[in-house]
N, CA, C and O of each residue as an XYZ file, in Angstrom:
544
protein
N     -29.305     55.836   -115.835
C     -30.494     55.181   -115.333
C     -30.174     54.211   -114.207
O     -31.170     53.805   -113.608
N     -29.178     53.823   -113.854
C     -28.341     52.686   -113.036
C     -28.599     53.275   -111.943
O     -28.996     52.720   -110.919
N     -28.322     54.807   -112.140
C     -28.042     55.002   -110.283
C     -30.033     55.167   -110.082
O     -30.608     54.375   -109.335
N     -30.418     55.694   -110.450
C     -31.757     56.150   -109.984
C     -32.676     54.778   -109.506
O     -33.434     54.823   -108.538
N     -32.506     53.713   -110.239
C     -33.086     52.535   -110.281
C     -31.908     51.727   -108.481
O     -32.302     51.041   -107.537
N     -30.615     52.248   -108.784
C     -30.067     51.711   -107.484
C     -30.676     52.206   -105.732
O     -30.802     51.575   -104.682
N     -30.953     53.760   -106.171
C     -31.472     54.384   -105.215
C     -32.483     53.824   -105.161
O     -32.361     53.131   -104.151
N     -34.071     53.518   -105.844
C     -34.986     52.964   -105.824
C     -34.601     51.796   -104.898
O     -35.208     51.685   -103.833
N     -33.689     50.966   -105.209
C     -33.659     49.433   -104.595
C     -33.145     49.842   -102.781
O     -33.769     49.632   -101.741
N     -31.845     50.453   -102.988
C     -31.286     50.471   -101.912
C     -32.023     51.380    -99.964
O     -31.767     51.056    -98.805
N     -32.864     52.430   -100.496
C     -33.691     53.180    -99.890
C     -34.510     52.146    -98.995
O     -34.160     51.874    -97.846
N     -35.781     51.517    -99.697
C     -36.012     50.710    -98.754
C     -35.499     49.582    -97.737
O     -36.075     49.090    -96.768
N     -34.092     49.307    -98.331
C     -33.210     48.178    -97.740
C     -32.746     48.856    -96.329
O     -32.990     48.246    -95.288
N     -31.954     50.346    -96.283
C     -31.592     50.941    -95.243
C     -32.762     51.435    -94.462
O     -32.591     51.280    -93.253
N     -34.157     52.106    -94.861
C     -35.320     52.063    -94.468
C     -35.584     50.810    -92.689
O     -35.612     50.939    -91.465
N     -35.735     49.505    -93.962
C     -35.788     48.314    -93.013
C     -34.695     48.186    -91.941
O     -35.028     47.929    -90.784
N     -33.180     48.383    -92.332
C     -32.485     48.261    -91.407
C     -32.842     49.329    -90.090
O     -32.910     48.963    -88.916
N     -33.044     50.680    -90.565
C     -33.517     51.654    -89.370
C     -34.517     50.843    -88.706
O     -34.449     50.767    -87.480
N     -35.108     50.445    -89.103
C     -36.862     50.171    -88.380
C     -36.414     48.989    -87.350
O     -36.774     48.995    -86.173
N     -35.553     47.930    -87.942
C     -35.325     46.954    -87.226
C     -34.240     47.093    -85.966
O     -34.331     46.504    -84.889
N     -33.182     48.029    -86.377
C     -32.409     48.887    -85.157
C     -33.405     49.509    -84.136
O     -33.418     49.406    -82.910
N     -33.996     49.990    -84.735
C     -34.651     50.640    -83.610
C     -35.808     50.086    -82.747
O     -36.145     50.662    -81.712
N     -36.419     48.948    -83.193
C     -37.068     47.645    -82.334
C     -35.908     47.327    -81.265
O     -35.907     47.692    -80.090
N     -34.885     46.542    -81.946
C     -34.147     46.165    -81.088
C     -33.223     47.364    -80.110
O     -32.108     47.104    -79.657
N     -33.749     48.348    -79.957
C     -33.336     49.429    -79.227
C     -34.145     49.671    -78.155
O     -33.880     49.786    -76.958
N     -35.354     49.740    -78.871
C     -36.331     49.730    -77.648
C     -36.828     48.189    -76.702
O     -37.366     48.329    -75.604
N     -36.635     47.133    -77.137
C     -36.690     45.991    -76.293
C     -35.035     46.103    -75.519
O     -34.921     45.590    -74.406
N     -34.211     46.560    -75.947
C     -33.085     46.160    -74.532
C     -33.516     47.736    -73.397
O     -32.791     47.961    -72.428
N     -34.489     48.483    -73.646
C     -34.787     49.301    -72.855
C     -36.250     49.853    -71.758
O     -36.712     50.809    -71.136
N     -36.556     47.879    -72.264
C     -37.161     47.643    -71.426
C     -37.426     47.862    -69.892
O     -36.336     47.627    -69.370
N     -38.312     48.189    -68.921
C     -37.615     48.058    -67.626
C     -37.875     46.829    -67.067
O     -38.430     45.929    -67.697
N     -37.475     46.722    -65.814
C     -37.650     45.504    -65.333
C     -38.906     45.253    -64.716
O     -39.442     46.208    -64.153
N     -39.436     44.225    -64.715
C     -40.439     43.718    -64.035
C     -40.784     43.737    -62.532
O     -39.953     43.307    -61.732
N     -41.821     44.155    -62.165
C     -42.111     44.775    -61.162
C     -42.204     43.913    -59.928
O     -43.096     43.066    -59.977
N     -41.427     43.950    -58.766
C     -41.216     42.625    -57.610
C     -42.141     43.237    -56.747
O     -42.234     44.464    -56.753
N     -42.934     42.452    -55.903
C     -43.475     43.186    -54.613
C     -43.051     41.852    -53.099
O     -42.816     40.649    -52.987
N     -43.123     42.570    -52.584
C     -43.098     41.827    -50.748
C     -43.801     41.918    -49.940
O     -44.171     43.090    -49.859
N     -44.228     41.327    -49.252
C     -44.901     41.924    -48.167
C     -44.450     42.547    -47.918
O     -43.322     42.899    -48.262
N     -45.656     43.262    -46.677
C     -44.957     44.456    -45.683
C     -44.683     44.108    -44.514
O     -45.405     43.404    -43.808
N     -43.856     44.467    -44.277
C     -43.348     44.239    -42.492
C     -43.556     45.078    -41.320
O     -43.841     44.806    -40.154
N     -43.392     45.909    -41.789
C     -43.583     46.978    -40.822
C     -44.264     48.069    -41.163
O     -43.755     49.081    -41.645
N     -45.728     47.862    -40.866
C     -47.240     48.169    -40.692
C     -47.219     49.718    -40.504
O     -47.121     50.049    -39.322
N     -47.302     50.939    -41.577
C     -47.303     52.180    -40.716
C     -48.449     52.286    -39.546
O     -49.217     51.324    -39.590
N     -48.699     53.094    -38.662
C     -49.157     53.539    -37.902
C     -50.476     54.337    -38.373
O     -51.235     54.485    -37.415
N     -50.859     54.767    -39.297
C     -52.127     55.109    -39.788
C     -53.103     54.106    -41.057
O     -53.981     54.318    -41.894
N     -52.250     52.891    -40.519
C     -52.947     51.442    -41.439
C     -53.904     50.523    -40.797
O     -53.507     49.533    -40.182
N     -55.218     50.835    -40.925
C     -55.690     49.780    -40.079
C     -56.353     48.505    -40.940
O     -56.700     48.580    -42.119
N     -56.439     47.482    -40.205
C     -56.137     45.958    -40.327
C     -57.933     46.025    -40.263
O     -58.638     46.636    -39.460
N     -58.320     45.191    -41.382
C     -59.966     44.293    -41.056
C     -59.485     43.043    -41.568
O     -58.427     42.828    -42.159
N     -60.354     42.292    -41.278
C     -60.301     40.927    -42.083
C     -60.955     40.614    -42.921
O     -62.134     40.758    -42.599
N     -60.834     40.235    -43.898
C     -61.012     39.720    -45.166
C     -62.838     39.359    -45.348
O     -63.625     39.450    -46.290
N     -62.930     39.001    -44.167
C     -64.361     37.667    -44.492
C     -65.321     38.922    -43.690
O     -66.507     38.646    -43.509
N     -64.711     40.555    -43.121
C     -65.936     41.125    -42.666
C     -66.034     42.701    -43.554
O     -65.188     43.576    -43.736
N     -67.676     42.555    -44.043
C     -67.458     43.991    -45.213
C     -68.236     43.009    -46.034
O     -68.511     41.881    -45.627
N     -68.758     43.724    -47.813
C     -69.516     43.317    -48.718
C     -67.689     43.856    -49.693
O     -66.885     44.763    -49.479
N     -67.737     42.930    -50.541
C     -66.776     43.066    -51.851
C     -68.082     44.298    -52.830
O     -69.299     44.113    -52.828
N     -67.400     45.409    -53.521
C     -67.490     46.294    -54.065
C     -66.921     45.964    -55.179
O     -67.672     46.069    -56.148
N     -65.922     45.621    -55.390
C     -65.305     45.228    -56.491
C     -63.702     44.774    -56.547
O     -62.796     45.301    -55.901
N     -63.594     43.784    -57.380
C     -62.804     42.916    -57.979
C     -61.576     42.822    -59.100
O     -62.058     43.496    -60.010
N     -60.858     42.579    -59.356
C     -60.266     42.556    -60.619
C     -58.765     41.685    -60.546
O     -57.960     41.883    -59.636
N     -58.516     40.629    -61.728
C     -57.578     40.007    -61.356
C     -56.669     40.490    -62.313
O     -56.965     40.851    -63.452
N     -55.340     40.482    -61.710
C     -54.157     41.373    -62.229
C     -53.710     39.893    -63.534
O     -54.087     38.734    -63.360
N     -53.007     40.283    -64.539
C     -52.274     39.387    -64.986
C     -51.004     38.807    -65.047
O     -50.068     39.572    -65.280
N     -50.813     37.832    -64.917
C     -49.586     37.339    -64.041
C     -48.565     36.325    -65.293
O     -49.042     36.057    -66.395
N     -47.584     36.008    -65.004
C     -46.843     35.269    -65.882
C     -47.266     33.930    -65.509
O     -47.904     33.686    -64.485
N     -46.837     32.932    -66.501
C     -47.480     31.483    -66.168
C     -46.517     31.286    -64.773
O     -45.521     31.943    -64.470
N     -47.210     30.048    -63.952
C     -46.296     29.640    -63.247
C     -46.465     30.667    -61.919
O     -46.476     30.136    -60.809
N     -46.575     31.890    -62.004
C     -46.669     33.129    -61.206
C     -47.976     32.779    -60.264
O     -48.905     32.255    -60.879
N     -48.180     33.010    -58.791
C     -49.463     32.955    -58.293
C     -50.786     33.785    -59.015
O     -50.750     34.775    -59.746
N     -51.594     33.246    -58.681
C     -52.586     34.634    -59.090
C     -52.871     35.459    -57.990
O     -53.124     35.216    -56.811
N     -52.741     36.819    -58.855
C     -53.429     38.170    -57.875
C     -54.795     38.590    -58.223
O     -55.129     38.385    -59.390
N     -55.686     39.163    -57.400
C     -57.102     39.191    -57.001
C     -56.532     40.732    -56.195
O     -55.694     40.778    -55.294
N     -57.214     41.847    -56.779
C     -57.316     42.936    -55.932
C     -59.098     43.250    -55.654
O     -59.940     43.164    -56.548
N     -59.347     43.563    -54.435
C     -60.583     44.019    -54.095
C     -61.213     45.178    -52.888
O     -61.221     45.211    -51.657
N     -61.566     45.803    -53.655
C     -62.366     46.602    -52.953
C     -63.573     46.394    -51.637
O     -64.781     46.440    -51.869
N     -63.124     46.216    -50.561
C     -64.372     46.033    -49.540
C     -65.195     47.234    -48.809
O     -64.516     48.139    -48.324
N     -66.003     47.273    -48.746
C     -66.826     48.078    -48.100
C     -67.324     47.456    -46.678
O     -68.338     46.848    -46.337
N     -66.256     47.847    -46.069
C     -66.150     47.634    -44.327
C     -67.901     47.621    -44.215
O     -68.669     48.071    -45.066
N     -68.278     46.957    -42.887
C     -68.983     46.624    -42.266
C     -69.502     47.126    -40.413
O     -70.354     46.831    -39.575
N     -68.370     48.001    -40.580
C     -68.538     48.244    -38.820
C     -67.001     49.435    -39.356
O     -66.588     49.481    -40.514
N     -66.530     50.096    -38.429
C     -65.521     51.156    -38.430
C     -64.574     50.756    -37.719
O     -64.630     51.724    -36.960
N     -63.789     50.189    -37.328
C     -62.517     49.861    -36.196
C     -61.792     51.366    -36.506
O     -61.611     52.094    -37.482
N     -61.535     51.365    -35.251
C     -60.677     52.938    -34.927
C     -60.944     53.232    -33.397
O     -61.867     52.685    -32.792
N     -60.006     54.206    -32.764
C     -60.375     55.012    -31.758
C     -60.599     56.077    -32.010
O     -59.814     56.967    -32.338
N     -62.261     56.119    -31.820
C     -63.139     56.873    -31.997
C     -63.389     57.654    -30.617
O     -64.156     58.616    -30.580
N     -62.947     57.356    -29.888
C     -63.706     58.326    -28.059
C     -61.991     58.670    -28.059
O     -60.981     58.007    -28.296
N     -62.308     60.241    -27.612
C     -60.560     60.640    -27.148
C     -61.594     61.840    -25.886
O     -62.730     62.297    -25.756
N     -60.571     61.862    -25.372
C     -60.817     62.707    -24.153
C     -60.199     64.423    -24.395
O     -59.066     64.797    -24.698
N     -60.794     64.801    -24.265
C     -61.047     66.653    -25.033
C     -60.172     67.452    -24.731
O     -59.490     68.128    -25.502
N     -60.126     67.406    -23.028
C     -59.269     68.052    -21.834
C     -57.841     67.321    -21.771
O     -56.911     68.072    -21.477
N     -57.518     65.960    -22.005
C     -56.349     65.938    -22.377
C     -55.643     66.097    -23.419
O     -54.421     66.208    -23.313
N     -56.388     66.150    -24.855
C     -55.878     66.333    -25.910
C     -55.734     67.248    -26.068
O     -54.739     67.461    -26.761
N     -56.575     68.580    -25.581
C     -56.114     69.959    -25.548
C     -54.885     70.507    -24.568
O     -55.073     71.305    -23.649
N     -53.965     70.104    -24.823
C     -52.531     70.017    -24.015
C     -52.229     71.432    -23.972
O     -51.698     71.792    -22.921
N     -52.443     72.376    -24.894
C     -51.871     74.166    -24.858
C     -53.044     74.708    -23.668
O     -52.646     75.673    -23.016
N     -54.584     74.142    -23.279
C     -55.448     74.296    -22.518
C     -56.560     75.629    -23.743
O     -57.512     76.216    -23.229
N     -56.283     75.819    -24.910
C     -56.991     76.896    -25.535
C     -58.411     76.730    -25.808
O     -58.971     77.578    -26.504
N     -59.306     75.367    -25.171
C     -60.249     75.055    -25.790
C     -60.299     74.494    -26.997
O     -61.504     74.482    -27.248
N     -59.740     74.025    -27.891
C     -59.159     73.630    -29.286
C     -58.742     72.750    -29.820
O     -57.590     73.185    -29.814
N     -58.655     71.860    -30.296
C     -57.900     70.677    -30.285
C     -57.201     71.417    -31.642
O     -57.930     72.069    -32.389
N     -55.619     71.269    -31.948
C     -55.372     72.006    -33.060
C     -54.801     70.011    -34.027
O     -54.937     68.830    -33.710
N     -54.174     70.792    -35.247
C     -53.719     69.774    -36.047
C     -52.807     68.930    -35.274
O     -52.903     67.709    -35.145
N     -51.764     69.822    -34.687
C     -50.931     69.024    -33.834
C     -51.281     68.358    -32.627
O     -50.882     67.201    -32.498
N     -51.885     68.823    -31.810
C     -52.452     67.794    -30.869
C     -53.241     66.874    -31.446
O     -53.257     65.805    -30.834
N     -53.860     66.919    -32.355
C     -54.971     65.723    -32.931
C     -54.061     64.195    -33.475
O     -54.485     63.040    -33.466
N     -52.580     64.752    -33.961
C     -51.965     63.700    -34.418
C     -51.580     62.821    -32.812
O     -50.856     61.836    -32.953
N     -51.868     63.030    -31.887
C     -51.534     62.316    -30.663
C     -52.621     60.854    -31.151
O     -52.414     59.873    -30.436
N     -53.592     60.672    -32.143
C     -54.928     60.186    -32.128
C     -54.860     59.211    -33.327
O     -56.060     59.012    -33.520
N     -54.421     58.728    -33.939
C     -54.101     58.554    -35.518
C     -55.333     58.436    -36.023
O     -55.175     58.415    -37.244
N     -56.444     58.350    -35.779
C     -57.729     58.394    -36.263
C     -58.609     59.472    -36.265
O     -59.601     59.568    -36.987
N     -58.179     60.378    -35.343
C     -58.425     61.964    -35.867
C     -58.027     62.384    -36.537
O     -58.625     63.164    -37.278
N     -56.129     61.933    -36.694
C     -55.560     63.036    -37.313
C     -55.591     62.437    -38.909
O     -55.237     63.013    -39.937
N     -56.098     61.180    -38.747
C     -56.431     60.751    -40.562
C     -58.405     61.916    -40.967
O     -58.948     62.415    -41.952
N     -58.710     61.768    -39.428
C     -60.308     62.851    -40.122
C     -60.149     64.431    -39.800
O     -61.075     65.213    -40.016
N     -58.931     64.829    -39.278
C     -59.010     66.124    -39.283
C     -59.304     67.216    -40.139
O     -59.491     68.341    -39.677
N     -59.360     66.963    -41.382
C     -59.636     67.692    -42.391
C     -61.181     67.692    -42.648
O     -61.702     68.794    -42.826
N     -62.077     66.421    -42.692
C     -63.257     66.234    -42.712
C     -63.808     67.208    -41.394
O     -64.535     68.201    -41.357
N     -63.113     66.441    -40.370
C     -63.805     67.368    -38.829
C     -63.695     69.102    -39.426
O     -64.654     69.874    -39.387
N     -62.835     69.329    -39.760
C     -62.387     70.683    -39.685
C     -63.313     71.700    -40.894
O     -62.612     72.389    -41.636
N     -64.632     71.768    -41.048
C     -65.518     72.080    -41.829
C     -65.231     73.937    -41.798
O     -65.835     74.519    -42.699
N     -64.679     74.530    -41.183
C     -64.374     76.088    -41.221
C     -62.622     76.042    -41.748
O     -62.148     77.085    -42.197
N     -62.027     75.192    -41.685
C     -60.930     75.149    -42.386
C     -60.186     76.235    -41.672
O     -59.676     77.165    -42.298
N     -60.092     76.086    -39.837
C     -59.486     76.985    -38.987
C     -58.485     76.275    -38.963
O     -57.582     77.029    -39.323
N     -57.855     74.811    -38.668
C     -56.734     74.457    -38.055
C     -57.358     73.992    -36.689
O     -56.559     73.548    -35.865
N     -58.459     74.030    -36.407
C     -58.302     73.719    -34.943
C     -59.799     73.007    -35.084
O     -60.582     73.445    -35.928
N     -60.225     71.718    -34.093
C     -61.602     71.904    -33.747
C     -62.402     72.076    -32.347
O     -61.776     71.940    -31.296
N     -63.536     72.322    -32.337
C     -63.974     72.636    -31.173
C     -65.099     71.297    -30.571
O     -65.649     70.329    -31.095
N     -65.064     71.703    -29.641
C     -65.813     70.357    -28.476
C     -67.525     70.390    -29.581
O     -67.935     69.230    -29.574
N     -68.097     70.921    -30.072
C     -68.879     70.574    -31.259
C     -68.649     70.010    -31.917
O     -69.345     69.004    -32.053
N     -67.657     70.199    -32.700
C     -67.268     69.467    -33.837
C     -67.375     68.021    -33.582
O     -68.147     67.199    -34.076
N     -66.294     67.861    -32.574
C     -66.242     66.702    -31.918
C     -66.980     65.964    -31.130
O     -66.455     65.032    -30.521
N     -68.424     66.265    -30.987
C     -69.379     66.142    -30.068
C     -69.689     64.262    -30.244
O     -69.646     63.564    -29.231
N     -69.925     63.763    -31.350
C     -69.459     61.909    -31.535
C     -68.287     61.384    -31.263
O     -68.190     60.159    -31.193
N     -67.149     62.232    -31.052
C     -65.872     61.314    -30.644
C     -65.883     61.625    -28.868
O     -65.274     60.990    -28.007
N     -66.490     62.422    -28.748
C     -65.902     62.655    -26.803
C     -66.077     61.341    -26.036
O     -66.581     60.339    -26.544
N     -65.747     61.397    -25.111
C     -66.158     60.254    -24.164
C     -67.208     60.553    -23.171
O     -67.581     59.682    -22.385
């Protein structure tokens, strides 16, 4: 009767030890906490508004460690469009095919971020219609 009553006792004892190994297994495998920086060097298809022009859409504040600044992310809904919007047809069509294709459009960074929208036949190329609000 000794051993059955020992097993009884001892089972949950090694039980607990697993459970508690394995906490402390998963906290040293933690990852690390997430750093950010500014940016420095601005890609080329990023454009800049300011803060105070646009209606806020929405809000949400991140949670931060004590001591830590607070973060505020928000959604604005621009107010006006900044971009170059007028491109000239005849020079951007550089092969002369009538066409502006994908590759010539990236000469534009604001076409070549709407080329897919412009491109409603899903040819690769658009035509002086398409483009009939951006011409000059």
């Amino acid at each position: 009767m000794t051993t059955p009553l020992r097993a009884r006792l001892v089972l949950p004892v090694v039980a607990a030890v697993l459970v508690v190994s394995s906490f402390s297994a998963l906290a040293q495998h933690r990852p690390a906490p997430a750093v950010s920086t500014p940016l420095t060097d601005v890609p080329v298809n990023v454009r800049e508004q300011p803060l105070s022009s646009g209606s806020i859409t929405h809000a949400a504040q991140v949670r931060t460690d004590p001591g830590q600044a607070q973060v505020t992310v928000r959604s604005i809904q621009p107010d006006t469009v900044l971009g170059n919007y007028r491109i000239d047809f005849a020079a951007m069509d550089v092969n002369g095919d009538g066409f502006i294709s994908r590759d010539e459009a990236q000469a534009n960074p604001a076409l070549a971020d709407e080329f897919n929208a412009l491109d409603t036949g899903r040819r690769g190329k658009l035509t002086r219609e398409q483009l009939a609000g951006w011409l000059r």
